[in-house]
N, C-alpha and C positions, 0 to 999 in steps of 0.2 A: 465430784469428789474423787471420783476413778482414775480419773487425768492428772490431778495432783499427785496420791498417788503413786502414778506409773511414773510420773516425772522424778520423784524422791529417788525412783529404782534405778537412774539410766545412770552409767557411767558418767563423771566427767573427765575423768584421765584414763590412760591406758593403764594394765597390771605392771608392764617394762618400766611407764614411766614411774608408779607408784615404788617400783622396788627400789629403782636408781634413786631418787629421791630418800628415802629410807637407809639405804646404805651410806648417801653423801653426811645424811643429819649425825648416824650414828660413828663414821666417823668422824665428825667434826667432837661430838661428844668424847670421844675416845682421845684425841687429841686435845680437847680442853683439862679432861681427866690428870693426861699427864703434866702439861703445865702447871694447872692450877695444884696440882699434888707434891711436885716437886718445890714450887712456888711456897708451899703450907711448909714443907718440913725444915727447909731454911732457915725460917723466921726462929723455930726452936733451936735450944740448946743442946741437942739430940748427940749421945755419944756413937763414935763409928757402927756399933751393931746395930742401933736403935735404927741412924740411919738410912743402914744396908736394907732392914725387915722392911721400911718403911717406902724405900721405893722399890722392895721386891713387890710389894701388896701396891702400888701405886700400878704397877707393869701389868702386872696379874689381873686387877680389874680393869683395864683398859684393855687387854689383849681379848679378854672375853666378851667387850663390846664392839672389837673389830674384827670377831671371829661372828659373831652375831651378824653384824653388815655381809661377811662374805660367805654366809650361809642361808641368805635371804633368796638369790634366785635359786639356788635348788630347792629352798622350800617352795618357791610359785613353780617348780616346772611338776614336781612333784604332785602338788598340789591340780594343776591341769590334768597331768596323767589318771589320776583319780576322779575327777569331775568326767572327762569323757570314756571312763569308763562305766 
């Protein structure tokens, strides 16, 4: 039972790889964000102001999910500095 386990615990990827990986998903996210936002507001009859708020808040939550991705290694470097501390 001990062996299982210890197997649960082992890594299978590296942290670099896990970050990269994480930054690639969340910009792909941030990138569908705006498409698919931009794509939504069209279909509406949206007057020019409506429009402007509507891919301001389009920008604005994407920009925060690819500020998230390039704030992801400093959080692991951080995150090590602490651990072998």
């Amino acid at each position: 039972m001990a062996h299982i386990v210890q197997q649960f615990k082992r890594n299978v990827t590296s942290t670099r790889f896990d970050v990269k990986v994480a930054q690639w998903v969340l910009w792909s996210i941030a990138l569908m964000i705006i498409v698919g936002g931009i794509y939504e507001l069209t279909r509406f009859q949206l007057t020019e102001y409506q429009l402007f708020v509507g891919i301001l808040l389009v920008l604005a939550v994407s920009l925060q999910v690819i500020l998230g991705g390039l704030l992801l290694p400093i959080v692991q470097v951080v995150a090590q500095r602490q651990k072998t501390e």
